[in-house]
C-alpha positions in Angstrom: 83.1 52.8 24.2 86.6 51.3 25.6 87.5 48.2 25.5 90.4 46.6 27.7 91.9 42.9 28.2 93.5 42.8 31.6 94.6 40.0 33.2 92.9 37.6 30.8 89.5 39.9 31.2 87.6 41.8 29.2 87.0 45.2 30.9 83.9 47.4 28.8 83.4 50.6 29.6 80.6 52.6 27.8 80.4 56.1 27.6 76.9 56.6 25.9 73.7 55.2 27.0 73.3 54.2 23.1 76.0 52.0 23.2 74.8 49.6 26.1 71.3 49.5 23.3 73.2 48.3 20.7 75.0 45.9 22.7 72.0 44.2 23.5 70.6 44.5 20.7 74.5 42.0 19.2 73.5 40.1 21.6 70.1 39.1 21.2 70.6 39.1 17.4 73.7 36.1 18.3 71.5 34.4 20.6 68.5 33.9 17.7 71.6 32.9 15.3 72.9 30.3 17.6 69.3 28.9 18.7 68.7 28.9 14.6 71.8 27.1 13.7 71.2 24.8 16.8 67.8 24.0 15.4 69.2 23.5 11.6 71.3 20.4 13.2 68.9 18.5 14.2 68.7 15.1 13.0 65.5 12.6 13.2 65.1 9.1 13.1 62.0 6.0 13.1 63.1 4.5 16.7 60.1 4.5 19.1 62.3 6.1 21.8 63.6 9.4 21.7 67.8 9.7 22.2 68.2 10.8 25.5 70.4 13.9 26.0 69.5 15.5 22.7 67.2 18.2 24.3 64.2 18.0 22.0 62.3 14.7 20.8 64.3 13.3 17.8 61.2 10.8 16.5 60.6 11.9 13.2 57.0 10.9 14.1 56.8 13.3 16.2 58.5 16.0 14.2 56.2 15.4 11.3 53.5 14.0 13.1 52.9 10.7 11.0 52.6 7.1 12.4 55.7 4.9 11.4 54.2 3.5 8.3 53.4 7.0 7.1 56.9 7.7 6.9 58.2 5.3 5.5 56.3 5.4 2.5 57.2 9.1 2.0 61.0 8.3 2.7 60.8 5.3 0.2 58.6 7.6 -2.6 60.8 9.9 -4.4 60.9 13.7 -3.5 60.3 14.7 -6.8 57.0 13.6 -6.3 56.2 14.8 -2.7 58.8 12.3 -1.1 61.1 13.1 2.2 65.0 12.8 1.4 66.6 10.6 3.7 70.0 8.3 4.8 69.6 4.7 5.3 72.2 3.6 7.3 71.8 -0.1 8.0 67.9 -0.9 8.8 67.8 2.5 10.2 66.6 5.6 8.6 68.1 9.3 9.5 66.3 12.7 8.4 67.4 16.3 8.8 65.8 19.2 9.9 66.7 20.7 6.6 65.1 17.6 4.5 62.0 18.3 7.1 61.3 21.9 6.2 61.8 20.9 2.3 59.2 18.5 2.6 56.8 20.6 4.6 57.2 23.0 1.5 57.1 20.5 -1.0 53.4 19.2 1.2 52.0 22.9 1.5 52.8 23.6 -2.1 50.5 20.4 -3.5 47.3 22.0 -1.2 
């Protein structure tokens, strides 16, 4: 394998099929790591609308798959005792993805 920058460019030349494998193989293993860490940013909230732009539904009704009320009690219940971690900021009420999948656990775990 040779690698060249000219001009500004990247020029790649492989001299082995094995090498054009294993190259796909980088880049397949980047894409799942940038999907992943793209999926481990994601923040939810109790609005009825989802916020446009975001590229997946944001509703942590939806996420979770409670009614309103349902979710609140679990963000207002500590998670010591099967509760969802939370931010409060102002009236509203923010969630991450992380504090989703701990919860999950925490639900599973009690069954």
């Amino acid at each position: 394998m040779q690698v060249e920058l000219v001009n500004g460019v990247i020029q790649l030349q492989l001299s082995h099929p094995r090498e054009m494998e294993l190259l796909n193989t980088a880049a397949r293993e980047l894409g799942e790591r940038l999907a992943g860490a793209a999926l481990e940013n994601r923040t939810y909230h109790l609005g009825t609308k989802p916020t446009p732009g975001r590229g997946y539904d944001d509703r942590l009704t939806m996420r979770l798959g409670f009614s309103a009320t349902t979710c609140y009690e679990y963000l207002r219940l500590d998670p010591k005792r099967g509760g969802l971690v939370g931010r409060q900021v102002g009236n509203k009420w923010l969630v991450t993805e992380e504090a989703v999948r701990a919860f999950e656990g925490r639900k599973q775990q009690a069954a």
